[in-house]
N, C-alpha and C positions, 0 to 999 in steps of 0.2 A: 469457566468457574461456576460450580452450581452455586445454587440460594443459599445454603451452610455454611459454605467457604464464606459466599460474601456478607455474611451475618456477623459470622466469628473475627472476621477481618475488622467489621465496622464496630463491632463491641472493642477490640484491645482500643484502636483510635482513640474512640470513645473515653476511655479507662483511663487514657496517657494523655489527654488532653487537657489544660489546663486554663484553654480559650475561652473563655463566658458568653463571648460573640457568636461562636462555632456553635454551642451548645445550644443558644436560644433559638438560634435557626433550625437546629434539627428536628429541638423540640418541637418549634411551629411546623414545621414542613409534617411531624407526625400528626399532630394535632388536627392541622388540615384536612392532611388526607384522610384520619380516619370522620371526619367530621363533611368530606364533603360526598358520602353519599345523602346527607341529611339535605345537603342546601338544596335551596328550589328557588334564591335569587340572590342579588347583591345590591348593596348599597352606590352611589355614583363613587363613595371611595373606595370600593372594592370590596367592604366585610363583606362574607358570606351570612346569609342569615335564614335559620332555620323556617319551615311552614308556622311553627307559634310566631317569631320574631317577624314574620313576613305580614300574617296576621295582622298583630299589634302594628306594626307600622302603616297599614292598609285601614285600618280601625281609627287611628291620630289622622292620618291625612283627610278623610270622611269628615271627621270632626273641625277638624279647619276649615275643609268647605262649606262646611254646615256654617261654621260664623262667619261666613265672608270673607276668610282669610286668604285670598285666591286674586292673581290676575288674570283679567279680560285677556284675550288675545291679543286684541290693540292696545292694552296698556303693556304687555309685553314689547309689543312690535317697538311701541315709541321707546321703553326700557332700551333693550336694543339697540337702537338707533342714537340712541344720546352715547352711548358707549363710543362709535364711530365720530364723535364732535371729536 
């Protein structure tokens, strides 16, 4: 089946489809893809985030260290370890 066939295929689906479920995933699956030649990282919950958004987020964490806002190593480690009590 060429790329035409399976275009014209996925449009009637598409057409006759009356899923709201079906349709948001597709939307995102498009969305994605054309968006993930942009990304350059992600967040630990997954978003993809653009070099500006990557930026910005590398700019706020900076700033949190700047005020202290940061654990030691060892106050990690003890974090950590109380977890396992």
């Amino acid at each position: 089946m060429d790329i035409q066939t399976t275009k014209i295929e996925l449009a009637k689906q598409l057409l006759n489809t009356d899923n709201e479920a079906i349709l948001k995933k597709i939307k995102d699956i498009l969305i994605n893809s054309s968006e993930q030649n942009n990304v350059v990282a992600y967040t630990i919950d997954g978003k993809s985030l653009s070099a500006e958004e990557f930026q910005s987020e590398l700019y706020l964490a900076e700033k949190e260290a700047e005020n202290g806002n940061y654990l030691t190593s060892q106050e990690l480690d003890n974090e950590i370890a109380s977890w396992n009590k």
